[in-house]
Kinemage of the C-alpha trace (Angstrom):
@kinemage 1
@onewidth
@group {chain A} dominant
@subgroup {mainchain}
@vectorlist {calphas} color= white
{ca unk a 1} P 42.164 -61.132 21.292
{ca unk a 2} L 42.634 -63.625 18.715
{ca unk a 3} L 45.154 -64.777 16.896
{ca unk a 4} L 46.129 -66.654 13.649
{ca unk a 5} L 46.556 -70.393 14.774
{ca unk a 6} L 48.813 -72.936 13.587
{ca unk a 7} L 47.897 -76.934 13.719
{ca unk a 8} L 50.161 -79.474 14.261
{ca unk a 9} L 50.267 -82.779 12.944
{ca unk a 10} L 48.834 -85.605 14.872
{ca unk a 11} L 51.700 -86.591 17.559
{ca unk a 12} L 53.713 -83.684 16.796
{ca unk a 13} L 51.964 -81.844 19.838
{ca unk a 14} L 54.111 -84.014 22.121
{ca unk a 15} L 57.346 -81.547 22.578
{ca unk a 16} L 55.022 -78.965 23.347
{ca unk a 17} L 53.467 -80.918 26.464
{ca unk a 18} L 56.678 -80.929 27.402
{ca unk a 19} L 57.348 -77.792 27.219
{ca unk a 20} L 59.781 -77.758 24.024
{ca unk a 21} L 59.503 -73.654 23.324
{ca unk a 22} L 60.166 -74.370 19.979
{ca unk a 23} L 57.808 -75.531 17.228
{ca unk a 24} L 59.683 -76.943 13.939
{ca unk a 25} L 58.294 -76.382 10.421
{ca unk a 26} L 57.886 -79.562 9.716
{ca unk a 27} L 55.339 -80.241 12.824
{ca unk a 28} L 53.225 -78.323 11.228
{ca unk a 29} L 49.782 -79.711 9.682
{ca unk a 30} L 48.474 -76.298 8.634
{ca unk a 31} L 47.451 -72.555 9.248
{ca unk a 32} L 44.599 -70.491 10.122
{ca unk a 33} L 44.742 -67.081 8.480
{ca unk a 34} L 47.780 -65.239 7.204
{ca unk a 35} L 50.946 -65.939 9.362
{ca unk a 36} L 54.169 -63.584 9.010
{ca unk a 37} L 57.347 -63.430 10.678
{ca unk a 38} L 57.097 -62.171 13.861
{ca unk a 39} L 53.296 -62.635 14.642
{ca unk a 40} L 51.720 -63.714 17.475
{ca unk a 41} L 50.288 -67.079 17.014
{ca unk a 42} L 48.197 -70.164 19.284
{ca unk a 43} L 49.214 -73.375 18.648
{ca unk a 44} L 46.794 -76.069 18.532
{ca unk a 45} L 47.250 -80.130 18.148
{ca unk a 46} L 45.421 -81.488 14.816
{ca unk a 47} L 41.980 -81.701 17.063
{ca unk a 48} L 42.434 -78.388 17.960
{ca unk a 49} L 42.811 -78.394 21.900
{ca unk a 50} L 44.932 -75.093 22.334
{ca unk a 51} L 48.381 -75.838 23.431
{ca unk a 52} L 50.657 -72.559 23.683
{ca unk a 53} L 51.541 -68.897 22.292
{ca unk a 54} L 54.217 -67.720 20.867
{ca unk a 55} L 55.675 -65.730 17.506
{ca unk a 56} L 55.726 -67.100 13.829
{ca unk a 57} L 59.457 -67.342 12.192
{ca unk a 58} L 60.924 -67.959 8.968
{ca unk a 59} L 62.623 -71.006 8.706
{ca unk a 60} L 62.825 -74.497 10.188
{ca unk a 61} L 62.158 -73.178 13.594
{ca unk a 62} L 58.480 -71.773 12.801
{ca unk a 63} L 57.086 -70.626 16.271
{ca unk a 64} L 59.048 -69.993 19.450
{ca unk a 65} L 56.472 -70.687 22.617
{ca unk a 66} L 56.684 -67.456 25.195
{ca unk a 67} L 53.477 -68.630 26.618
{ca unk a 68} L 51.057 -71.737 27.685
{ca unk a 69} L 48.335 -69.752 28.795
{ca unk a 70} L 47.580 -66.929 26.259
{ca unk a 71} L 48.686 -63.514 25.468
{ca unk a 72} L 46.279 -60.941 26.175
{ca unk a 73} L 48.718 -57.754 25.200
{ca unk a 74} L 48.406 -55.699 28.581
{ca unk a 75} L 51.371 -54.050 29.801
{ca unk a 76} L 51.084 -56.381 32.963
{ca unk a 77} L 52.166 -59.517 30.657
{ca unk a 78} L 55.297 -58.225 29.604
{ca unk a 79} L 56.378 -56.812 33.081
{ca unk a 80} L 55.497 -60.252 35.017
{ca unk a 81} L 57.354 -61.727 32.761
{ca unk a 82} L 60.701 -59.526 33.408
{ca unk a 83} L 59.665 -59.395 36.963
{ca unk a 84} L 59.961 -62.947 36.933
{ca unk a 85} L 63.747 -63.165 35.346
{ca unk a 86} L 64.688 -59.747 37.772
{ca unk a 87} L 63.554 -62.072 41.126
{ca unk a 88} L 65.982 -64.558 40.196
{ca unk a 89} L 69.107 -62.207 39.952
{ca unk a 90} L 67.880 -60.829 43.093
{ca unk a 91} L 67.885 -64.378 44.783
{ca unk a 92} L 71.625 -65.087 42.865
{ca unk a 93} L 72.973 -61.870 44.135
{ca unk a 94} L 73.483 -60.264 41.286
{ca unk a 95} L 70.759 -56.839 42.023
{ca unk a 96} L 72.690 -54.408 43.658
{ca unk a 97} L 76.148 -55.915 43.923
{ca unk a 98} L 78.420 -53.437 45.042
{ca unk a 99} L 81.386 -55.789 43.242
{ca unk a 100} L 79.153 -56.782 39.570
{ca unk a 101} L 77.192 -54.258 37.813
{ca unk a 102} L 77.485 -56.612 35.012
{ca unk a 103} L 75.083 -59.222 34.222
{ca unk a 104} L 72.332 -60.623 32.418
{ca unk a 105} L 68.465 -60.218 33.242
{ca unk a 106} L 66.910 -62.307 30.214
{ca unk a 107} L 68.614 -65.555 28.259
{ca unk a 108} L 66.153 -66.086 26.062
{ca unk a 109} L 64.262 -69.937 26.206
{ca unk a 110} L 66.227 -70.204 29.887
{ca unk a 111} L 63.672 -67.209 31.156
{ca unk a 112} L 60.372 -68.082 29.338
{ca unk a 113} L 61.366 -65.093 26.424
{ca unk a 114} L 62.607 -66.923 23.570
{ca unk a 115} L 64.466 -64.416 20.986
{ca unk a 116} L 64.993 -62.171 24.040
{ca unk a 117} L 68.387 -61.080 25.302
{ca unk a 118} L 68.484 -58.134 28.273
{ca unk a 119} L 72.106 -57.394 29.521
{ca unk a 120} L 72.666 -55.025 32.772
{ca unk a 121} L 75.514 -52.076 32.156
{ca unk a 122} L 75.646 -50.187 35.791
{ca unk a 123} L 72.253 -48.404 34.904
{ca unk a 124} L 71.544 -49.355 31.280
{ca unk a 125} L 69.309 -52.062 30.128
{ca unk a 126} L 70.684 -53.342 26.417
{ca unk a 127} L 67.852 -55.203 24.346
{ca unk a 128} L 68.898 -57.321 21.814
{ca unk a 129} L 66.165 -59.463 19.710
{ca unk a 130} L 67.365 -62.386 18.144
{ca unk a 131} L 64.072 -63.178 16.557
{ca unk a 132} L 61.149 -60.180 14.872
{ca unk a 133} L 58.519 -61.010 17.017
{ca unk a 134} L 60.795 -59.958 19.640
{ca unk a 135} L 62.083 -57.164 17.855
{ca unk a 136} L 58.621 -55.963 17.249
{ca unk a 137} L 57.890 -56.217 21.082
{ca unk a 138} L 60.727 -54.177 22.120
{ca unk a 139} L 58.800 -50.782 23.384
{ca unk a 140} L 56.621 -53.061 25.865
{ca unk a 141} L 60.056 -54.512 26.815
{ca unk a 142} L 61.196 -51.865 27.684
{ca unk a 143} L 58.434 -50.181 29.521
{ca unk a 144} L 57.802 -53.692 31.469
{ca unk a 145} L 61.801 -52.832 32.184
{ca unk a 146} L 61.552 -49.579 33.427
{ca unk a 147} L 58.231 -50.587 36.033
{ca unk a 148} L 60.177 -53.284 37.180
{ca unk a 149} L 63.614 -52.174 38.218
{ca unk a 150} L 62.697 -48.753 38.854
{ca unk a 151} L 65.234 -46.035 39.962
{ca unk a 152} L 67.908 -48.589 38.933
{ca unk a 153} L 67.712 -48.186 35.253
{ca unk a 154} L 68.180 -44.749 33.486
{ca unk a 155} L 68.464 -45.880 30.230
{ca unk a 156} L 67.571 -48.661 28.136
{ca unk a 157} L 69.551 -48.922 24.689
{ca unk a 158} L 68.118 -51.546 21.821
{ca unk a 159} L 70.707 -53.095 19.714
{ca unk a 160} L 69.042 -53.287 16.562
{ca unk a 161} L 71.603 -55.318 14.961
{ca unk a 162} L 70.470 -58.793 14.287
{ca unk a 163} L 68.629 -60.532 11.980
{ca unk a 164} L 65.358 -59.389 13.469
{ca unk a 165} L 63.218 -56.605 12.428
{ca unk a 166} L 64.527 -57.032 8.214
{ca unk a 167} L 66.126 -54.170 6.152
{ca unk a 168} L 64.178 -51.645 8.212
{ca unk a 169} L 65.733 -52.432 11.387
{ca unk a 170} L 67.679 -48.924 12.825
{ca unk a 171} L 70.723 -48.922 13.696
{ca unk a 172} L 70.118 -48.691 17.425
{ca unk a 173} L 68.400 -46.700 19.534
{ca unk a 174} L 67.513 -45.707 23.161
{ca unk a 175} L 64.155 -46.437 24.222
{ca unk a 176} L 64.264 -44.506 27.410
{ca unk a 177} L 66.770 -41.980 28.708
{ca unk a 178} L 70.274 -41.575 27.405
{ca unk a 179} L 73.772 -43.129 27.484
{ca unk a 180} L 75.063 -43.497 30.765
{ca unk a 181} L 78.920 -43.604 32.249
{ca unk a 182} L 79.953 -47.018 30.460
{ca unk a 183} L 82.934 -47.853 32.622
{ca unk a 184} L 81.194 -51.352 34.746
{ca unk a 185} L 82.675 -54.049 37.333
{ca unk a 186} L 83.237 -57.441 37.453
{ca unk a 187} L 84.220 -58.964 40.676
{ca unk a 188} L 85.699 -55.690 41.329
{ca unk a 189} L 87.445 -54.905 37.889
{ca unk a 190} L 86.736 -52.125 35.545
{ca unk a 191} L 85.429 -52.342 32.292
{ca unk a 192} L 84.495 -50.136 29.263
{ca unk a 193} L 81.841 -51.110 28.015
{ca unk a 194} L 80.847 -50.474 24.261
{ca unk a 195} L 77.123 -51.820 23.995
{ca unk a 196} L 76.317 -49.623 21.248
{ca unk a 197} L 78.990 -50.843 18.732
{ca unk a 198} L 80.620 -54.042 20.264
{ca unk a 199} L 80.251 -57.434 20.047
{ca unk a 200} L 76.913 -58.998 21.558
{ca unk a 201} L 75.751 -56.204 23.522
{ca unk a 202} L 79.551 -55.195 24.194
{ca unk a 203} L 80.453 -58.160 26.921
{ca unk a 204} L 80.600 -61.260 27.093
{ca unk a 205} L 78.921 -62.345 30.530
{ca unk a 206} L 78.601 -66.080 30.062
{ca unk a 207} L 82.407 -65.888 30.928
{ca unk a 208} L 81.994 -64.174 34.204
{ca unk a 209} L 82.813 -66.958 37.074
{ca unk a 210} L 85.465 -68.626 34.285
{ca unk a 211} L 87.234 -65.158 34.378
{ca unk a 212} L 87.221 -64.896 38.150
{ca unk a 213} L 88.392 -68.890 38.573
{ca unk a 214} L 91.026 -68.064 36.120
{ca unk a 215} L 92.366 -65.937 38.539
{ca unk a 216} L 93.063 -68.567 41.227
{ca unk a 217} L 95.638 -69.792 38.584
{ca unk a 218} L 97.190 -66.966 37.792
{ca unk a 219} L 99.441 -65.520 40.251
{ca unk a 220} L 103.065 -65.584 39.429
{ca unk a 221} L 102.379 -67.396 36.032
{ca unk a 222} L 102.961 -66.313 32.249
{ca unk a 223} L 99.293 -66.196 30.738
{ca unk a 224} L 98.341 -66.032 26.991
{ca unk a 225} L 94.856 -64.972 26.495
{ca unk a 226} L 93.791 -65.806 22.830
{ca unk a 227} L 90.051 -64.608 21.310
{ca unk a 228} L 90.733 -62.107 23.833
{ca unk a 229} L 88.293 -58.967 22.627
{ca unk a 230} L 88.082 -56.909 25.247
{ca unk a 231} L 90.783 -58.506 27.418
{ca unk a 232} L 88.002 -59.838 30.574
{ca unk a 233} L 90.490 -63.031 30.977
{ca unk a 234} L 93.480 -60.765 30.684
{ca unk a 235} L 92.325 -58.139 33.459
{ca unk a 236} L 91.586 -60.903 36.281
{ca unk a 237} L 94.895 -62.474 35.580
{ca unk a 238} L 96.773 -59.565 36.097
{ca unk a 239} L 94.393 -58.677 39.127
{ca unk a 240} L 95.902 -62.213 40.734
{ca unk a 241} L 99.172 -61.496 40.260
{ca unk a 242} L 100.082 -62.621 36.945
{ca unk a 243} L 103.713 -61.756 35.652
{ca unk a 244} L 102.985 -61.328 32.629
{ca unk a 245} L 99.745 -61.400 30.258
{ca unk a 246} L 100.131 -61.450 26.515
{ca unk a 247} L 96.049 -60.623 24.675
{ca unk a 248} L 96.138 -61.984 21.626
{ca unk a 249} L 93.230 -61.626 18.981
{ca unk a 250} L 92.399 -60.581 15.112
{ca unk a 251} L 91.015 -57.069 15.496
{ca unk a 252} L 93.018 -54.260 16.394
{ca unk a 253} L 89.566 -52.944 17.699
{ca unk a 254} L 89.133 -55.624 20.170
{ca unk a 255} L 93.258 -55.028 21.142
{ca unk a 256} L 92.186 -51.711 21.506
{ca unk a 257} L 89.579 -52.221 24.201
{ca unk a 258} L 91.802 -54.703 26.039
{ca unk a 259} L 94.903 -52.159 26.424
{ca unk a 260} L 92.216 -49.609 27.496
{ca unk a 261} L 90.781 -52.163 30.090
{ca unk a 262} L 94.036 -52.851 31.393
{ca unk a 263} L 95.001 -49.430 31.588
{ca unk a 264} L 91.561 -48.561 33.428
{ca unk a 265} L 92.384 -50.975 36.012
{ca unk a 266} L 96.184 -49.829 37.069
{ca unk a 267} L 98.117 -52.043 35.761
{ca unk a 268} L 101.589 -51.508 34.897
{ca unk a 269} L 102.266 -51.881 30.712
{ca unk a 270} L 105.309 -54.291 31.296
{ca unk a 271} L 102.617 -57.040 32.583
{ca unk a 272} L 100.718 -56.667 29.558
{ca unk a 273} L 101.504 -56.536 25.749
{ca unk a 274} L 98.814 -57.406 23.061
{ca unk a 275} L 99.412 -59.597 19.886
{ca unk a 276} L 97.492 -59.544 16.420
{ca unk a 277} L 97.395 -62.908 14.816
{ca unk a 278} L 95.987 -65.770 14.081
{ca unk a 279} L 95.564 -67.928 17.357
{ca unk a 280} L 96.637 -71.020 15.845
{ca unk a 281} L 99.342 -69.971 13.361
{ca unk a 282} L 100.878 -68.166 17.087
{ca unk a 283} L 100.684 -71.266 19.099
{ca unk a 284} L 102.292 -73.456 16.397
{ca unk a 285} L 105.010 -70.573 15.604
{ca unk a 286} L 105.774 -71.280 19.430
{ca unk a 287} L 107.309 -68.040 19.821
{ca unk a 288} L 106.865 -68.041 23.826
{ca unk a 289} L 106.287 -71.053 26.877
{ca unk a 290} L 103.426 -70.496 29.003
{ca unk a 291} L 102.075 -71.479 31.796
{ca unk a 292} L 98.272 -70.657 31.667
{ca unk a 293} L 96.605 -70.706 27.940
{ca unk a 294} L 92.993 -69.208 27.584
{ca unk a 295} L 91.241 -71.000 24.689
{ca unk a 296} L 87.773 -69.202 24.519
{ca unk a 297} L 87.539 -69.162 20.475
{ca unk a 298} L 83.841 -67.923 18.979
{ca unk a 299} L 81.079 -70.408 18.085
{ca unk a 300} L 82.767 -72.415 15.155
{ca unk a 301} L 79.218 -73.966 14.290
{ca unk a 302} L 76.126 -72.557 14.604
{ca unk a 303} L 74.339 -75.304 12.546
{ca unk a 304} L 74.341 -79.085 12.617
{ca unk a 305} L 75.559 -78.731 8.938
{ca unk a 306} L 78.899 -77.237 10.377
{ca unk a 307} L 79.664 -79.085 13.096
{ca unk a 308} L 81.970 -81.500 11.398
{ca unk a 309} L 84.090 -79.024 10.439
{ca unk a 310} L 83.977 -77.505 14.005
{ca unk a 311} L 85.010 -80.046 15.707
{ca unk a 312} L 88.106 -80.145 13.300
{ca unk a 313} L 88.944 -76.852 14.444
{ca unk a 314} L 88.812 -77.619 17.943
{ca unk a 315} L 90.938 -80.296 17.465
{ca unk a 316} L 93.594 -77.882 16.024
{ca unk a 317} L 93.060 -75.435 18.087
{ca unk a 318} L 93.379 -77.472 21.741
{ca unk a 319} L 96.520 -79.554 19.906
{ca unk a 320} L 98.555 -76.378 19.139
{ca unk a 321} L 98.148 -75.037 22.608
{ca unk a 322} L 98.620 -78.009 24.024
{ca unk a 323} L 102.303 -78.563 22.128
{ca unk a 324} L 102.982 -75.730 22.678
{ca unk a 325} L 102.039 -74.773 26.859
{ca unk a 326} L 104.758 -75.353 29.470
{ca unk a 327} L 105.130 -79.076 31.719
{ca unk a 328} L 102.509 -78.569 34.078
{ca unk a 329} L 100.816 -75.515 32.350
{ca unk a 330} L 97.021 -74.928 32.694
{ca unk a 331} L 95.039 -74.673 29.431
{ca unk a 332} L 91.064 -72.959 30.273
{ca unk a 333} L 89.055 -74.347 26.959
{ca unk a 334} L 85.785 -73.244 25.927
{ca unk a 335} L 83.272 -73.579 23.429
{ca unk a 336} L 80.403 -72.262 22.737
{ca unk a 337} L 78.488 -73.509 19.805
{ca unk a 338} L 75.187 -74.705 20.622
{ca unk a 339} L 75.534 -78.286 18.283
{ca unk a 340} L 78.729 -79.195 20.503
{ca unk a 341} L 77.717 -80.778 23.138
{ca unk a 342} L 79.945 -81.553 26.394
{ca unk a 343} L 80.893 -84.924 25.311
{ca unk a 344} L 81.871 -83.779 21.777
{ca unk a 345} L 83.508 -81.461 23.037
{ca unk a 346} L 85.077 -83.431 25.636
{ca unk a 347} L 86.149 -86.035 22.878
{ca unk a 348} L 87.546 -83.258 20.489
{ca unk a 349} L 89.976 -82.293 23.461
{ca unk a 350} L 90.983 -85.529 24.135
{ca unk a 351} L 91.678 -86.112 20.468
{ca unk a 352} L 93.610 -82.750 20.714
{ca unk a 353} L 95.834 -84.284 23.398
{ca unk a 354} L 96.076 -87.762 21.518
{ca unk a 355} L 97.611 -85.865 18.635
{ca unk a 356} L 99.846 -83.580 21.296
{ca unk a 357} L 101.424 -86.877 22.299
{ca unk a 358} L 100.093 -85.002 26.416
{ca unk a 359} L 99.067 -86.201 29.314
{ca unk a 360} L 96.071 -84.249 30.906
{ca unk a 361} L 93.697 -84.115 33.755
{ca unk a 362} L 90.749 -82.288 33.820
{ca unk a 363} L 90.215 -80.257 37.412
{ca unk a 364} L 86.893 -78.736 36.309
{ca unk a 365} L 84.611 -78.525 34.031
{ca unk a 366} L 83.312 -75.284 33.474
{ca unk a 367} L 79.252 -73.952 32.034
{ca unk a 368} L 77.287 -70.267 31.841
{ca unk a 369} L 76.501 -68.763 35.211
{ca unk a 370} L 73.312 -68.742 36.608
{ca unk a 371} L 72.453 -65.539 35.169
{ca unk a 372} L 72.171 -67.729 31.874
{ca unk a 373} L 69.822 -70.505 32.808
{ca unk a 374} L 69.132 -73.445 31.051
{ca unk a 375} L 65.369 -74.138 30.573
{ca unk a 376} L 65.458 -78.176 31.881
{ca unk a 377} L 63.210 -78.615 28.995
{ca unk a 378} L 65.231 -76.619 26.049
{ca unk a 379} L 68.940 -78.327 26.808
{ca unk a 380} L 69.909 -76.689 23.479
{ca unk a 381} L 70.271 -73.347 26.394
{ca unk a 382} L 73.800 -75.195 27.399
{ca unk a 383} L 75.897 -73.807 24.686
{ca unk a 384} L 78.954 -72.924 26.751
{ca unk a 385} L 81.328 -75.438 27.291
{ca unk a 386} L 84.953 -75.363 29.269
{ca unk a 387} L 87.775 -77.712 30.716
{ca unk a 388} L 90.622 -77.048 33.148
{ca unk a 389} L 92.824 -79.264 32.268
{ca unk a 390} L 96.518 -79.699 33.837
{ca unk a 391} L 98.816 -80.833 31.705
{ca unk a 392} L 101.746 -83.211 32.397
């Protein structure tokens, strides 16, 4: 079948021999026959040698590549392509894990589907689109879904709730079967999971092996978990042997699902209080000495535009914590906005602890497991950021 092409100017073709899987606006030389958001498209250099496939955006970002070898629409395109992601949770361990029925089986540019996100709930498959064209393909993904993992999904439940798809977008919807029990594990903990109504599709994953490493810190310490939503840090320290674990975020809704989490995995309520406030104003009130602080704030810049004022706030953030955290306290520090790099963010911490008047060491530096890979070509895919850093 064809499709409406897009040129690009001459030498612009150059990221996309690479294998860039994104194609910027301003590459572009011109357009062969109407183009709207979300369309297929081949992309050809200003001679017209074909070069990739993927779907037309609005905005600077104008077409992100899913394919350098045509799109022919078959059922058997989408489904190698989710094959392809499922075989390497298989090989990671992830596919029938009697300990993790949480985890992710499509990040986007890392798995070839850019604008594609496809968390695992126990038996439910959550779609969420982060681009139309994706949005638009979301039956075939979830057909190519079902084929794949067979008996292992029941149900697979499409967000709905970003940008993609416009005004029409619904709410949310299943696409096959029902909702399923929504109680999951992590290494062994319990969680609820609320992928119809929560944040991202109700988890956040990336944080997995952080959360579990956490733990080996833990045990017999005072822990403050700020940003804490649905309390993942919070339930592995207490697993360990934490004293005491104070969850400390904005929403009462995300307080809510921590206590519950807690509660779901046995643990007794004098280990465990929750705090709403601010994260900074609480660390600079210095109201209580710990000795393990969880930084894991959200993105504070999603463009280059903001990432100024970004790093400002991880300077405030990682200098009130670190004031404030016991002699020889632990401070876990993340960030995950894609226009921070690691040595940004590296350099804001150090600033932090310039400021602090501290002495630190750093005894690892922490990424997104490897259910989140980073396509070697697209190193934009390393968004998450974290530092264990002791501190004297």
């Amino acid at each position: 079948m064809k499709f409406s092409g897009i040129y690009l100017k001459q030498g612009k073709e150059q990221s996309v021999r690479r294998f860039h899987p994104w194609v910027f606006s301003g590459a572009i030389q011109r357009t062969e026959g109407q183009v709207h958001d979300g369309d297929v498209v081949d992309v050809f250099d200003h001679k017209g040698n074909y070069l990739a496939t993927g779907h037309a955006a609005d905005g600077s970002i104008a077409v992100r590549i899913f394919s350098m070898n045509g799109y022919d629409e078959s059922a058997s395109f989408w489904e190698n392509k989710i094959a392809n992601a499922y075989e390497l949770r298989k090989r990671i361990g992830l596919v029938g894990n009697h300990e993790t029925s949480i985890w992710r089986l499509v990040h986007g540019e890392g798995d070839g589907l850019p604008g594609l996100i496809v968390d695992v709930y126990g038996t439910t498959a959550v779609i969420q689109s982060h681009s139309s064209g994706m949005f638009l393909e979301r039956k075939n993904i979830a057909a190519a879904i079902v084929k794949v993992m067979g008996d292992q999904i029941t149900s697979v439940f499409d967000r709905g709730d970003g940008k993609a798809g416009g005004d029409s977008q619904p709410a949310g919807e299943y696409l096959y079967g029902k909702k399923d029990p929504d109680v999951c594990l992590e290494y062994g903990c319990r969680f609820r999971i609320d992928w119809e109504h929560g944040q991202k599709t109700g988890f956040f994953i990336d944080q997995r092996d952080n959360r579990r490493l956490l733990g080996e810190y833990s045990k017999g310490k005072k822990v403050l978990n700020t940003f804490c939503y649905t309390g993942g840090f919070s339930v592995q320290a207490l697993r360990a042997g934490a004293t005491l674990v104070h969850s400390l975020d904005s929403s009462q809704r995300a307080l809510d699902l921590a206590i519950e989490n807690v509660a779901l995995n046995g643990f007794e309520e004098n280990t465990h209080a929750v705090i709403k406030a601010d994260a900074v104003e609480y660390l600079r009130e210095k109201r209580e000495e710990y000795d393990v602080i969880v930084l894991d704030p959200p993105a504070f810049a999603k463009h280059l535009s903001a990432r100024h004022k970004a790093v400002q706030g991880y300077i405030r953030i990682n200098e009130a914590a670190l004031k404030q955290i016991k002699s020889g306290g632990i401070l876990f520090t993340f960030s995950c906005s894609q226009v921070v790099d690691k040595k940004l963010f590296r350099d804001s911490v150090m600033a932090a602890a310039i400021n602090a008047g501290r002495k630190v060491r750093i005894l690892h530096q922490l990424q997104q497991p490897p259910d989140h890979p980073v396509n070697i070509f697209h190193p934009e895919g390393e968004y998450l950021k974290g530092l264990v850093l002791e501190v004297e």
